[in-house]
C-alpha positions, 0 to 999 in steps of 0.5 A: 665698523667691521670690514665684512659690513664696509665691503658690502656696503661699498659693494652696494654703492658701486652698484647703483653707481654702475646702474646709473651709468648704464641708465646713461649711456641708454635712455637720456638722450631726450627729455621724455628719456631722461623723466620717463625711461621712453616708456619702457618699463617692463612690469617688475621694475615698475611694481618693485621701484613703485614700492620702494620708492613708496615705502622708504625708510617707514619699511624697516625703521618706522613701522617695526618701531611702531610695532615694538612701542604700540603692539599689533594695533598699528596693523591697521595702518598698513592695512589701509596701504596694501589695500589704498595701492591695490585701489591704485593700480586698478583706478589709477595706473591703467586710465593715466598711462594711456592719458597721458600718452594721449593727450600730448604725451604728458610727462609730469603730472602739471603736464598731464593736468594742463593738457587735460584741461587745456590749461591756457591760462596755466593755473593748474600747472603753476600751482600743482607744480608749487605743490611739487617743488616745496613739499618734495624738497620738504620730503627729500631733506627729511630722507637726508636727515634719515640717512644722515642718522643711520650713519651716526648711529652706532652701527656705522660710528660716523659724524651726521654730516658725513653721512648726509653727505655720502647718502646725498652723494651717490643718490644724485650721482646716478639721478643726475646722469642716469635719470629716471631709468637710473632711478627705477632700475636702482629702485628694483635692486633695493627693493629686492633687498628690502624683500630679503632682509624683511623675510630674512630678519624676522625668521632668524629673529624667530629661531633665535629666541626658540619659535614663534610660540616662545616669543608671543608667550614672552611679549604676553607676559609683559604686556597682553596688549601688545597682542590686541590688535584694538588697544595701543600698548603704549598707553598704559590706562586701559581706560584711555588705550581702546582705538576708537571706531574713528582712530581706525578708520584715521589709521585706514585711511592712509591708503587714500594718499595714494592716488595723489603721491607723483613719485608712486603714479609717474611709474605708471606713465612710465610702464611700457603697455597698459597690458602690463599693469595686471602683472605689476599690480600682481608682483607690486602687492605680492612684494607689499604684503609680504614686506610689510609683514615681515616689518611688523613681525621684526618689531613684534620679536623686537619686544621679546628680544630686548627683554631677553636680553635685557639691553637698552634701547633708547630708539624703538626704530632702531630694532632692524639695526639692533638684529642686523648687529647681534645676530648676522655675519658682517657681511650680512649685517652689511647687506642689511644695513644696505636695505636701510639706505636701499628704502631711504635712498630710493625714495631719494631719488624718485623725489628728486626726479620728480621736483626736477621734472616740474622744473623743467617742463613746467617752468623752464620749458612752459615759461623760459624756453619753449622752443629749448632743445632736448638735449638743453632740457636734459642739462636743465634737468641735471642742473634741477637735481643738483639745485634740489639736492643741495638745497635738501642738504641745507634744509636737513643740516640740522638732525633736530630741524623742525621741517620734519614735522611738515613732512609728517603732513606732506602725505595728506596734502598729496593725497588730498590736493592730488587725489580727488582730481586725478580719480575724477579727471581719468574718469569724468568727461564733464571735470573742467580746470576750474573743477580741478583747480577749486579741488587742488586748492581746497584740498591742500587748504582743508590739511592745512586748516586741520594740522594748524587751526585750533577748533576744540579747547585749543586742539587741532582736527588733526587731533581727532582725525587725520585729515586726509579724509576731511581733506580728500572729501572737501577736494572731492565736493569742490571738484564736482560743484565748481565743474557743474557750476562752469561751463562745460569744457571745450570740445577737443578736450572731450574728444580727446576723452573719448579717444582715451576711452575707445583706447581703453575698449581695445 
């Protein structure tokens, strides 16, 4: 590796780890600290951590390679996340920060649904929590195997596992000590960097290759489908490459994911006014739009460039790698390799955070110590990330491991067991936990029963459609049914409702 990219990614490291001891030195005295920053987020840290925690390595490895095999068809795909994230932060982020303060200040989301419901019998945070723990474990060694092949791969020329092991290192080095404060601050800084490669790559990739017109005469030529925003260029039968009306509303329907993603709306619990919401809705989408175009525009030249140049890319995601190469100084190059292992790394952290949070305050604190002490909960949380973390290293060993393809799935089991019951909990004063709970339980099994049981000449649902929209619908009508066919709730929940409401007239 060039010494220019070595400097700057050393450079890059050094960063994050001096953020997380700043985080630690200023909020990780108490546990509501350490989880939640003290609620203190000023707008632009919670819209830039938001998004790159969100976003991960899909940003600037999946969707250019998505881009660069099927053509401008996988548009649709992220149209439905701008517009699912804008939903979010108008349906989502304003009701749930003010909810959760009020009702016993809830600092994880087991936590806010056992104390919206009055969860005496502590189903809901048992089972949400099971949901948390497993799938982001799931989600967090996947990152790991992400991070553990961008080192192998030829920019870097090193072994898997020492990749993983660095990319592990310095993730739960500034989570651990630094905590949720650390992990936003860092999740700004690299989404800054992701904005800049992602406007920077593209425009250099552009000029090289002589305009935006050259380049899409070029990819016409060898494939006018690549161009049609209703055929996927990857299938070569025209016959068989038209997207349906249904495959559309499949790619669309990604957006629905996120009003039950817990690492995206604990940013919100954690913003430091409800009042700051419309400008971190401004910056968050602002910040999306523009990144996700500029992924899709790199995949898109990608085509033009590998033809050009007549090179062999075995691995279409590898497009960002390939520019950052052959068109920048090393020390770009560096910093744009840093914007790889910003997008993975940040999603890294917010799920480490995240499942420790669980641990601690819904299992430690709900079922060990109730009584435990602030400082004792912070330790126990450090101790949780580090559990996970190696754990996650464990499970992410093998690069081939099969676990990936659950994740692939973990997205509609959030958005499907999470969704419905936080829109309708934030919004509906008759929900009850036994709503909440036939909800969470049909919508996780629905996904399930779409990926795993085969129902059509041995092809899954899943195959027709993706299954967050059955998942989500299921979830939605267990919800309203098995809260009217109960009791109403009690009293002081519903006063507590109306407190939340005469809060949100203010």
């Amino acid at each position: 590796m060039e010494t220019g990219t070595l400097l700057s990614l050393a450079l890059y490291f050094i960063a994050m780890l001096g953020i997380g001891l700043y985080a630690y030195k200023k909020s990780t005295s108490d546990i509501s600290g350490y989880m939640l920053g003290g609620r203190g987020l000023g707008p632009g840290v919670v819209a830039l951590s938001a998004g790159a925690s969100d976003m991960s390595g899909w940003m600037l490895m999946g969707l250019p390679g998505a881009i660069y095999v099927s053509g401008v068809s996988q548009l649709w795909i992220a149209v439905g996340l701008v517009v699912g994230a804008y939903l979010n932060y108008i349906i989502v982020a304003p009701r749930l920060r003010m909810y959760t303060e009020v009702a016993n200040d809830s600092i994880t989301i087991p936590d806010y649904f056992a104390n919206r419901f009055n969860d005496k019998a502590r189903m809901l945070r048992v089972f949400s929590s099971l949901v948390i723990i497993i799938f982001f474990t799931l989600y967090t060694s996947a990152s790991l195997v992400a991070g553990g092949k961008l080192f192998a791969s030829s920019a870097f020329g090193l072994e898997y596992s020492l990749g993983l092991w660095v990319t592990a290192g310095v993730v739960c080095a500034y989570t651990l000590f630094g905590g949720f404060l650390a992990v936003s601050m860092t999740d700004f800084v690299q989404g800054c960097i992701m904005f800049v490669a992602l406007v920077l790559v593209p425009i250099v990739a552009i000029f090289d290759l002589g305009g935006i017109t050259s380049v899409t005469d070029q990819v016409r030529t060898i494939n006018p489908d690549f161009l049609d925003f209703f055929r996927d260029a990857n299938i070569a039968d025209p016959m068989l490459n038209q997207l349906s009306f249904l495959g559309i509303i499949s790619l669309l329907a990604w957006g629905l994911g996120y009003f039950g993603q817990p690492h995206i709306i604990v940013r919100f619990m954690a913003i430091r006014s409800v009042k700051d919401i419309p400008k971190a809705r401004r910056i968050g989408i602002v910040w999306m739009t523009v990144s996700i175009i500029g992924a899709m525009i790199t995949g898109f030249v990608g085509i033009a460039y590998v033809a050009e140049t007549k090179m062999v890319l075995n691995d279409a995601e590898t497009i960002f790698i390939i520019f950052s190469q052959f068109l920048f100084h090393p020390l770009i190059a560096g910093f744009l390799l840093a914007a790889i292992l910003a997008a993975i790394m940040s999603t890294i952290s917010s799920q480490l955070l995240v499942t420790s949070s669980s641990l601690t305050e819904d299992f430690y604190k709900a079922f060990l110590r109730r009584d435990a002490s602030q400082k004792e909960l912070v330790m126990v949380g450090r101790i949780s990330v580090l559990i996970v973390s190696l754990v996650a290293i464990a499970l992410a060993w093998n690069p081939e491991n099969t676990i990936l393809s659950l994740v692939a799935n973990a997205w509609a089991g959030f958005g499907a067991a999470f969704g419905p019951v936080i829109i309708l909990s934030l919004f509906w004063k008759r929900m009850n936990r036994h709503g909440a709970l036939a909800g969470m339980l049909t919508g996780a099994a629905t996904v399930l029963f779409c990926i795993y049981v085969p129902v059509i000449d041995g092809q899954t649902l899943s195959s027709f459609v993706y299954e967050i929209i059955p998942g989500f619908i299921v979830c939605t009508l267990a919800v309203i049914i098995a809260s009217l066919a109960t009791a109403e709730p009690e009293k002081n929940i519903r006063s507590t409702f109306e407190e939340m409401e005469r809060e949100m007239l203010k």
